[in-house]
N, C-alpha and C positions, 0 to 999 in steps of 0.2 A: 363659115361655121363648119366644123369639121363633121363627116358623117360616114356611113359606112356603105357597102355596095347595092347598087339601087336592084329593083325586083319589078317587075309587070305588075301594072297595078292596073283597074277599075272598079265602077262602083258593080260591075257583073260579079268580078272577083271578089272583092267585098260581101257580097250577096249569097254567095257560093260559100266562104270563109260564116257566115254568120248560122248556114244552114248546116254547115258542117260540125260547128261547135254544140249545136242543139241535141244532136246525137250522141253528144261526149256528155260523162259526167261534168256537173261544175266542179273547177277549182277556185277557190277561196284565192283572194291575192295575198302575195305574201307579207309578211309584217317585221319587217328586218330594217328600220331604218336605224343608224345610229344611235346612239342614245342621247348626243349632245343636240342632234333635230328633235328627236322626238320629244324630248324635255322643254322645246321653246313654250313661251306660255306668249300671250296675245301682244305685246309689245315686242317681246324679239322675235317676233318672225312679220310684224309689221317693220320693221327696221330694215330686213331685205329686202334691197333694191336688185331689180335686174337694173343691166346698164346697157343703154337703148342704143352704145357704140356695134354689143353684140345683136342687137334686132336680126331677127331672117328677112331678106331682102332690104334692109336698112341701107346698107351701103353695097353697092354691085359693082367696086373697082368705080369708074370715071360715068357710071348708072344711078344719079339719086334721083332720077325722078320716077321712080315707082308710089302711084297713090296708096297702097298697103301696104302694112308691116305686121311682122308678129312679134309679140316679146311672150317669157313664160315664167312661170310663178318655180317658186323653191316647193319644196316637201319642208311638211312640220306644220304644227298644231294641229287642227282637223281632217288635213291632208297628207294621209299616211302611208298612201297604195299610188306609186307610177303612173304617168300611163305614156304610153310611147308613142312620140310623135316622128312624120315623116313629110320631107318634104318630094310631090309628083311634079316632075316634069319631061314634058315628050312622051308619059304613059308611063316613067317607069317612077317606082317611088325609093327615095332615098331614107335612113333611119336618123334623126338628126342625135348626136352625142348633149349628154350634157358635159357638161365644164364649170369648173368653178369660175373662172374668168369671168365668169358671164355677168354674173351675181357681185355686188355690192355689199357686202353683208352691216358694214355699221355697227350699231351697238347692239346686234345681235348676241355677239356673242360667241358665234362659230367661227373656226378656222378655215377657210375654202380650204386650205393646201392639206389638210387633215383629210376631208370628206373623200369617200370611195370616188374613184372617175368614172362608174357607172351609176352613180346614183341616182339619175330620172328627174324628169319633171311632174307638176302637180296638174299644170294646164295651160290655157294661154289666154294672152290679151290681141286682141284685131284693134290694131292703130291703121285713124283716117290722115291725108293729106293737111284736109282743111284744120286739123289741129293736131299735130301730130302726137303733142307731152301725156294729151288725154284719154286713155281706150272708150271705145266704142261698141264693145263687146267683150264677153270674156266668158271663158268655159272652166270652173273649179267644181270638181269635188262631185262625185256622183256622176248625175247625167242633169247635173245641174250647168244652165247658163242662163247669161240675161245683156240685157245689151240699152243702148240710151238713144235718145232722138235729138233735135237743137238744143234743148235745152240742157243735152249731156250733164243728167243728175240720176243715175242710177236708183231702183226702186225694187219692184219685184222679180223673180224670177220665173222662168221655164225648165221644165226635165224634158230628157230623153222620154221618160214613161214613169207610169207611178202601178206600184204592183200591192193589190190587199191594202190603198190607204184608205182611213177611217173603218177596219173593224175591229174586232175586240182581240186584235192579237199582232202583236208586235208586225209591223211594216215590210218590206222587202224594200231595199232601194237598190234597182241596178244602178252601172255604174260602168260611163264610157273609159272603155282601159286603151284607146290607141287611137288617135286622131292622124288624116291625111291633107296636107293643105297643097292643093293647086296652086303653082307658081303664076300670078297672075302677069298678063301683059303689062308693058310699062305705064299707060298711063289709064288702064283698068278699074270702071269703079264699083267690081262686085267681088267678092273672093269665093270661093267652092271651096269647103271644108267636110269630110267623109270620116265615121266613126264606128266602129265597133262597138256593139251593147253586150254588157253581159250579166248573169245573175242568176242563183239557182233556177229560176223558173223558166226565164225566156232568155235569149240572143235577139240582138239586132242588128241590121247596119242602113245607116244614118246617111243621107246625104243634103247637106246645108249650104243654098247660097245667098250668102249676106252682103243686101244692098247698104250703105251707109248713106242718109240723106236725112232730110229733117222729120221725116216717117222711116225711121229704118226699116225695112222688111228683110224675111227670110225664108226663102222659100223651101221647104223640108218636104222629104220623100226619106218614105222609113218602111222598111221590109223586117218584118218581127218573125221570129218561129220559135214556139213555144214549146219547153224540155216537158212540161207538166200541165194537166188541168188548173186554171186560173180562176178563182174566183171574181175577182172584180180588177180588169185589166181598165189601164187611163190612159189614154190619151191623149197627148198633148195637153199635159198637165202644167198648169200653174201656179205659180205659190206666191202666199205673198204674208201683210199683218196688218192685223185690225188691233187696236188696242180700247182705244175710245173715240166716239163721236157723238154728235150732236142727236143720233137715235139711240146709242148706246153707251149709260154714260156706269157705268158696272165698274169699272177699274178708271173712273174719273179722279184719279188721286195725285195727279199731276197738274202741276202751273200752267201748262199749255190744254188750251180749248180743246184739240181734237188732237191725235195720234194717229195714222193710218198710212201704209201704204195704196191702198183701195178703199174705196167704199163702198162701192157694189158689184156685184153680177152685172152682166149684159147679156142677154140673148137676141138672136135675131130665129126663129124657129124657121122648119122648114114648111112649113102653113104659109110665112110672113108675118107674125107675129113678132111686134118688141114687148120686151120684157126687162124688168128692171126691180132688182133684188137688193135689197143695203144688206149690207153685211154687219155681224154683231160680233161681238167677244161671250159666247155664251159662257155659263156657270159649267156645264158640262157639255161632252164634245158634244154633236147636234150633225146631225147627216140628211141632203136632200137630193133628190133626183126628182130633173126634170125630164119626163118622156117627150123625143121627138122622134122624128122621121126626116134622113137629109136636112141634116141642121143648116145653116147660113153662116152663121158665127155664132162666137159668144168668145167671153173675152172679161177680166177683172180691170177695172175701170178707179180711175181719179179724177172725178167730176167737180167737187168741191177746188177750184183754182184760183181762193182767194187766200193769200197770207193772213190775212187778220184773223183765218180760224184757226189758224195753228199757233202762230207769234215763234217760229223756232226758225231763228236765222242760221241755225247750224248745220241742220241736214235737210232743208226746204221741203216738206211734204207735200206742198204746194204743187212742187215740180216734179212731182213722180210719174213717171211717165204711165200710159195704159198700155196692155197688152191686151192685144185681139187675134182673134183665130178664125183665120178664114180654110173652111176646108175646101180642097178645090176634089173634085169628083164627087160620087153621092156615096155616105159614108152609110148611108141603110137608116137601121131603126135603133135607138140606145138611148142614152140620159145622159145629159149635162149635169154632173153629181159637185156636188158642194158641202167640204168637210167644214166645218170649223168649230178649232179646236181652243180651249181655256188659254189665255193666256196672260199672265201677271206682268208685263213690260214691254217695252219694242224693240227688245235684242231677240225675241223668237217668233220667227214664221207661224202662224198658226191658221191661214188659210188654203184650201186647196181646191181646183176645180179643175174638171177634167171630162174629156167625154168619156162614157162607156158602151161600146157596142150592148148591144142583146141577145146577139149570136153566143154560144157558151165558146172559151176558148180552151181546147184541147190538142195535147200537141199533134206535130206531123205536116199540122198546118199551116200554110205563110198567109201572115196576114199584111197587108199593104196600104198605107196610108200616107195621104197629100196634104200636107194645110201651107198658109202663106202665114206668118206672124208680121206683125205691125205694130211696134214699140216706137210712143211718144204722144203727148199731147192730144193730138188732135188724128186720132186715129178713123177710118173709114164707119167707123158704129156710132153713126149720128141717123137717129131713126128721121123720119120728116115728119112725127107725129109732134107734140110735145111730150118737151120728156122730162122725168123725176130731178129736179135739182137741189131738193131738202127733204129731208123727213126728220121728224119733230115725236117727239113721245114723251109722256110725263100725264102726272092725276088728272083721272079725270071729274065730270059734275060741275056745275053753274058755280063760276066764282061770287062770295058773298055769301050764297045759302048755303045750309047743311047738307055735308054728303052722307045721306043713309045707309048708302055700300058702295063699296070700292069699285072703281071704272077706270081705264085709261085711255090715256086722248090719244089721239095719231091726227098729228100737220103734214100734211105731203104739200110740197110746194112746188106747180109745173111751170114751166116758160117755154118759149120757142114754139116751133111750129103756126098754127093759125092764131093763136092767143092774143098775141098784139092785133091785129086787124079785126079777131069777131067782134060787133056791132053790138053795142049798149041793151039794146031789144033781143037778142040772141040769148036763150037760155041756155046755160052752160050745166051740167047736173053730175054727180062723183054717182058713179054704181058703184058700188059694195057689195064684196060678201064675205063672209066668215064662216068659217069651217063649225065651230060654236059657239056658244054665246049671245049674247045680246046687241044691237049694233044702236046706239042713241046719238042724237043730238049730232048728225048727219048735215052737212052744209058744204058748197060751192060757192066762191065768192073771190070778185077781183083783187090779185094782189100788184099794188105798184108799185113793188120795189124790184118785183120781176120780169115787169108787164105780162104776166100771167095769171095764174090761179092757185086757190090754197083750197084744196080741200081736206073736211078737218072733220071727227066724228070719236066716240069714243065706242070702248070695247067692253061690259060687261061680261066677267068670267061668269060661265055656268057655274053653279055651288058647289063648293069644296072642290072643282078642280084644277087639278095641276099640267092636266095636259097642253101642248103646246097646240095655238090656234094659228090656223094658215088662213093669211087677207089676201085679199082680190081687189084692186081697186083701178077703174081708169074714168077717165072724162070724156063724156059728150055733151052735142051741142047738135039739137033739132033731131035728136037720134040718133045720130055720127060719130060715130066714134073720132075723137081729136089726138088723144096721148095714148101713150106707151101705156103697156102694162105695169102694175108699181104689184112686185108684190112682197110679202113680210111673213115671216112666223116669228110669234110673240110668244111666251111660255107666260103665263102666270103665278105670282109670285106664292107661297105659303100663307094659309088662313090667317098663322099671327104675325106676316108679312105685312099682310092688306091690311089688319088692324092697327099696326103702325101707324103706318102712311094715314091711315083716317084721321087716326088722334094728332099725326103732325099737323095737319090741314087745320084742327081747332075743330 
């Protein structure tokens, strides 16, 4: 692959480079792509192929057995802005060229032998050994990436950072402009991958190393220095889509049962607390912070891993992988903040979570931060308590009799941990509490389809309000605390909402 003269590189230099930048004004990236890229619309620029003869480290002369490869995405449609890749080897780093060659273009549309010979790439794909046709990772667009575990079925993602998401005024999205990949040993099965951040607000530089196994990890180290005062800096932010589930069925206007890439929050606090949050499609955005100290993790989860709640052989939601966030050092005191935002279908993201320091972030200062991520299945955020595997919402009041005023029910349904073993004679009992309101018709009771427990109770809005109510709820047993934290905010619906729903009921 042809490149250009290599330069002294590390992640010091890097670090140096990122603090240097913070002092500079921002510049905007520039926006000159062709017109015949720019104009692709979602089928011709799905028609480019890279062609995996050009891979970096693909072929090394009479050398194929390197367990990594990289391949890289074209520019066009959402992916408008460069960013410049290089390959390090012996400390020094090389700029890699594009080439039309590289690219397959199909029924795209475009002419490679037309397109400028500096025209750039978009980002790249990290191919494993053990399968090589399929990536295992990949970095497009922003300071967005996401990567897959055995089950290599692609789901939500992760950012570099998330700057000002969920306030009342348009977003910032930095956006890695130059990636550095370490030449790995030949039969090597981690890659080291290094990134430049940039954005009016803050600089970064990023350093990633991605284990590929059936828990993929990633271990990230990221040195931040901020050009301005920051309102709400994020942290190892992840995104992901809610659309409908079996607690929220709002936008239930499709054939298929549930829709999600996630379905809940995880927390692991730094008390030791679990915690366990479903995620809704609210009517309007809806913003929460969790206050901790030295968090554990947390992490947006796919619990539900039965097909028959989806029925969608196409894009398996089943198998979306989870993301978890382990931070390694003690990241202080801040909040696991949780956007989510309105959304009409499952072609847009509308979940976010992320930590937030509590420290104000103003510039001059570097700020420094470690976590390990953990994409797939069956990630390390399995509490030993029991823990949330359904929740259930819909009318509530005694079926048969008249309901006099509007209530709604809540099924929480736990498994695992001590539940299959506690003893017949063992009282099991749900605590509740509600921020308002009325809490009725309260109950703990074996469920066997779990081997666990369904606790179930309904919610009385206070009169005429609309305010949103935050639940509390976990299980004990002889005073013992057994499961996780389950917790929910519920909004209540409009006065001649709830008169509906009554007269539907009869």
């Amino acid at each position: 692959m042809p490149g250009r003269e290599a330069q002294p590189f590390d992640y010091a230099w890097l670090k140096g480079q990122a603090r240097h930048l913070a002092g500079q004004p921002w510049q905007a990236p520039p926006q000159n792509l062709p017109a015949p890229v720019a104009a692709l619309d979602w089928d011709q620029y799905q028609a480019i192929r890279f062609r995996p003869d050009h891979a970096l480290w693909g072929e090394e002369g009479n050398d194929r057995g390197r367990h990594l490869q990289l391949r890289f995405f074209h520019l066009g449609l959402f992916y408008r802005e460069p960013v410049r890749l290089y390959e390090v080897a012996d400390g020094r780093a090389r700029e890699l060229a594009y080439d039309a060659r590289m690219f397959d273009y199909g029924r795209s549309g475009l002419d490679g032998g037309a397109l400028p010979a500096d025209l750039g790439f978009a980002g790249f794909r990290v191919h494993f050994h053990t399968d090589p046709e399929r990536d295992v990772a990949a970095f497009l667009g922003a300071s967005y990436f996401r990567a897959v575990g055995q089950e290599m079925q692609y789901g939500l993602s992760a950012r570099g950072l998330a700057v000002d998401c969920g306030l009342p005024r348009a977003e910032e999205f930095p956006r890695f402009t130059a990636f550095w990949f370490e030449r790995p040993a030949r039969n090597a099965d981690r890659l080291v991958v290094y990134a430049l951040l940039d954005s009016p607000s803050i600089t970064g530089a990023y350093r990633f190393e991605i284990h590929p196994a059936a828990v993929l990890t990633m271990e990230v180290d990221a040195a931040l220095y901020p050009r301005k005062a920051i309102e709400r800096l994020g942290i190892a932010p992840l995104t992901s889509m809610y659309q409908t589930g079996e607690n929220d069925r709002r936008m239930a206007n499709d054939w298929r049962p549930e829709i999600h890439d996630s379905d809940g929050l995880a927390l692991h606090t730094g008390s030791g607390e679990w915690i366990w949050r479903p995620l809704a499609n609210p009517a309007q955005l809806r913003f929460n912070a969790y206050q901790d100290a030295s968090p554990r993790g947390f992490g947006l989860l796919q619990r539900d891993r039965d097909f028959a709640n989806y029925q969608d052989d196409g894009v398996f939601y089943e198998r979306r992988p989870d993301l978890w966030v382990e931070p390694r050092g003690d990241w202080g005191r801040g909040s696991v903040q949780l956007v989510e935002i309105p959304t009409p279908d499952e072609t847009l993201d509308n979940i976010v979570a992320f930590w937030n320091p509590a420290e104000p972030v103003v510039p001059g200062k570097e700020l420094l931060y470690a976590y390990r991520l953990h994409w797939g299945s069956r990630t390390p955020a399995q509490p030993p308590l029991a823990r949330v595997v359904a929740t259930r919402t819909g009318i509530g009041g005694v079926i048969g009799q008249p309901r006099r005023y509007f209530s709604w029910r809540f099924a929480v349904d736990f498994a695992g941990g001590e539940l299959p073993r506690i003893a017949s004679d063992v009282k099991v009992e749900a605590v509740i509490e509600a921020s308002s309101g009325t809490l009725e018709i309260t109950s703990a009771r074996p469920l066997a389809a779990v081997s666990g427990y369904r606790a179930m109770f309904d919610l009385r809005p206070a009169q005429g309000s609309t305010a949103p109510v935050n639940l509390r709820l976990h299980l004990t047993a002889g005073g013992r605390r057994i499961s996780e934290t389950w917790l929910y905010q519920w909004t209540p619906p409009e006065a001649a909402e709830q008169r509906r729903a009554l007269q539907a009921e009869g």
